[in-house]
C-alpha positions as CSV (number, residue, x, y, z in Angstrom):
1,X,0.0,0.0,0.0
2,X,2.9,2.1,1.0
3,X,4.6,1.9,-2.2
4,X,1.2,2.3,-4.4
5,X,0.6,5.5,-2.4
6,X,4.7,6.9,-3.0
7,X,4.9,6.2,-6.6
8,X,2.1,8.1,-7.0
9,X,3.4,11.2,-4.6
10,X,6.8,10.7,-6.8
11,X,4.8,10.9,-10.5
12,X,2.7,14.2,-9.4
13,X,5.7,15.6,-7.8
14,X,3.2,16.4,-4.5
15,X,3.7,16.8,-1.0
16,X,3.7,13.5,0.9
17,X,3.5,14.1,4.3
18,X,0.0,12.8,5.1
19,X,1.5,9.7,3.5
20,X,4.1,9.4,5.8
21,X,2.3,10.3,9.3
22,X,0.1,7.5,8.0
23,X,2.9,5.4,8.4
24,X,5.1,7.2,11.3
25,X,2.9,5.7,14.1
26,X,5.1,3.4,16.1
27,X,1.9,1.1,16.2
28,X,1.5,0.9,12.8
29,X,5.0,0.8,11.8
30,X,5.2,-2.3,14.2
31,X,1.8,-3.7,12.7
32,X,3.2,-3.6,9.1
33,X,7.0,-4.8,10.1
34,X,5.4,-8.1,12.1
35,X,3.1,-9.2,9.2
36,X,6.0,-8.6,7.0
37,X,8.5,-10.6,9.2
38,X,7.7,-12.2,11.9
39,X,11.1,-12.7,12.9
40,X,12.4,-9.3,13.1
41,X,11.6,-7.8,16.2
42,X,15.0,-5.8,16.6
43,X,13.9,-2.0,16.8
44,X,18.0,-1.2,15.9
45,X,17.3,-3.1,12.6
46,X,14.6,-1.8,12.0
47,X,15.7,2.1,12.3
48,X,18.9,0.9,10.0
49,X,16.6,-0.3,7.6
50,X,14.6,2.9,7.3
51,X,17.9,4.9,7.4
52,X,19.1,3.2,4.3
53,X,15.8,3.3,2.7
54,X,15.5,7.1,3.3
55,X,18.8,8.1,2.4
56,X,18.5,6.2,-1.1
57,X,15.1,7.9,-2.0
58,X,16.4,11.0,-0.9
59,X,19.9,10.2,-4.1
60,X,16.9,9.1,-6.6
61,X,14.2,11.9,-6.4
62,X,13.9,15.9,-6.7
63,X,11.1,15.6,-4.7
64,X,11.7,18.7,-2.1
65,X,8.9,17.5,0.6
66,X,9.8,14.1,0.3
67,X,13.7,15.2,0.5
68,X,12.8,17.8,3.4
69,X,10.9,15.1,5.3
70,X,13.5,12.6,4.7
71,X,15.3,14.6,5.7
72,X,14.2,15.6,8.9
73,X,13.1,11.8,10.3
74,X,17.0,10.8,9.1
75,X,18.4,13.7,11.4
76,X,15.7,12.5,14.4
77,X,17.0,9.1,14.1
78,X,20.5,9.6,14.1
79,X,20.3,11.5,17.2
């Protein structure tokens, strides 16, 4: 669903924000990570993997809210 709802945020260029605070709940981040793998209940993994993710969109986009949000959840986490 994420990814349905992103391309589309990419392809018209738009501000995704309401996409991601649909997704930045700790619940429903946790939700979506344990149907995806059940196994993987390391919250460090987890933050790595977003970290990667983010900072790779963030190289293949011109997207400025989707840079600017990156952006600022990358800085958050690293702290």
């Amino acid at each position: 669903m994420f990814n349905y709802y992103f391309q589309k945020y990419l392809n018209d260029n738009s501000d995704c924000t309401e996409l991601f605070d649909m997704f930045a709940s700790t619940d429903s981040v946790l939700a979506l990570t344990e149907k995806i793998n059940h196994s993987n209940t390391n919250y460090n993994s987890r933050k790595s993997l977003f970290l990667i993710v983010a900072q790779n969109i963030s190289k293949i986009t011109a997207n400025q809210p989707i840079n600017k949000y990156l952006a600022s959840r990358i800085e958050f986490l690293q702290k």
